[in-house]
C-alpha positions in Angstrom: 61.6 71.7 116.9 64.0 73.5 119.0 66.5 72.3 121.0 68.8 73.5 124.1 71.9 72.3 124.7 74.1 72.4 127.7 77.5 71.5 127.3 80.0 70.0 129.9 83.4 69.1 128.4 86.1 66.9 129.6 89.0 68.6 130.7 91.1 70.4 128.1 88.6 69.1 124.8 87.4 72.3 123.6 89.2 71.2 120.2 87.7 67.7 120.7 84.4 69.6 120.3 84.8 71.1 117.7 86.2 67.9 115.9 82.7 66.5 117.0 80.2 69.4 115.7 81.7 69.2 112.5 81.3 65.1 112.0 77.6 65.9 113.0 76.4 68.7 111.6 76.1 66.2 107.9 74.1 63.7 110.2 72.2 66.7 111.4 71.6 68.1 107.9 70.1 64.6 106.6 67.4 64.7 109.0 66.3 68.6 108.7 69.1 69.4 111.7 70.9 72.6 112.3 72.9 74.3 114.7 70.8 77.4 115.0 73.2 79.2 117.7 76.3 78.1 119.7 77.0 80.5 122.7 79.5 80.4 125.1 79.5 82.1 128.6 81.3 84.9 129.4 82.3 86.4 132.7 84.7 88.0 134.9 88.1 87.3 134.8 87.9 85.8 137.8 87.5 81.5 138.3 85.0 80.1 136.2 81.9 79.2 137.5 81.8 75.5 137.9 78.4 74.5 137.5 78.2 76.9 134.3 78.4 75.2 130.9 81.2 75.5 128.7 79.0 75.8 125.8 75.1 76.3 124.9 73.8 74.9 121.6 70.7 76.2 120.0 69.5 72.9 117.7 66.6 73.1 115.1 65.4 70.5 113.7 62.5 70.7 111.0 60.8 67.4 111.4 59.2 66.2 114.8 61.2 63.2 114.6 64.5 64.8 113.4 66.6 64.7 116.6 65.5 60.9 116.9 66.6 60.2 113.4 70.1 61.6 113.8 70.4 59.9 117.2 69.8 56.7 115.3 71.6 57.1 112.1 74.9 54.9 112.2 77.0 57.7 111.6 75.9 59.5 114.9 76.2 56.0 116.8 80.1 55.8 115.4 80.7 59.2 116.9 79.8 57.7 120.4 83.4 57.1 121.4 84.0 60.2 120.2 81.8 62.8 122.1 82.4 60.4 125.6 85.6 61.4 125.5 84.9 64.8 125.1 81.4 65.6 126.7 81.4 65.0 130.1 77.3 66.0 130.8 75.0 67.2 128.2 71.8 68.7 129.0 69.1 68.6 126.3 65.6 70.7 126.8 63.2 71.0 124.1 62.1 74.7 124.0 59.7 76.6 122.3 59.1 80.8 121.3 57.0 82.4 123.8 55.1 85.5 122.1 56.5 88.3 124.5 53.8 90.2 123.7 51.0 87.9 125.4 53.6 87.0 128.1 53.9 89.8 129.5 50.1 91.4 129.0 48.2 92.9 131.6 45.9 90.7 133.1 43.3 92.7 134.1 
């Protein structure tokens, strides 16, 4: 299972994120969890876009009820102070591989 994450942090908590990932990722690694990517947007030097993301998080987890696990492991639930402070919106969508191939055939 694959996951993407959009990230919205609190003012000035980049540091506070990273703080978070790394309490996690162990939580994430009992239940078949990973961070597959972590991406952040780039741009022109001008303002940032504010409805952008600060971060996007590629999550995989190898069990169907992996994400569900970690959410529910007491570890994760002590870090809930934690990422409020820090993560002001979180978007998760659960995504899957399209084969480009088939995607973008012909039809005829």
């Amino acid at each position: 299972m694959r996951y993407l994450a959009l990230i919205y942090l609190a003012p000035g908590q980049r540091e506070g994120l990273r703080r978070y990932e790394r309490s996690v990722l162990p939580v994430f690694k009992r239940h078949g969890g990973a961070f597959e990517r972590i991406w952040t947007p780039v741009g022109p030097d001008a303002a940032p876009d504010a409805e952008a993301p600060d971060e996007i998080h590629l999550l995989r987890f190898d069990r169907e009820d992996g994400l569900e696990a970690a959410r529910r492991d007491p570890e994760m639930q002590a870090l809930a102070e934690l990422r409020a402070r820090v993560v002001r919106k979180a978007v998760l969508v659960r995504v899957a591989d399209v084969p480009l191939a088939r995607y973008f055939a012909d039809p005829v």
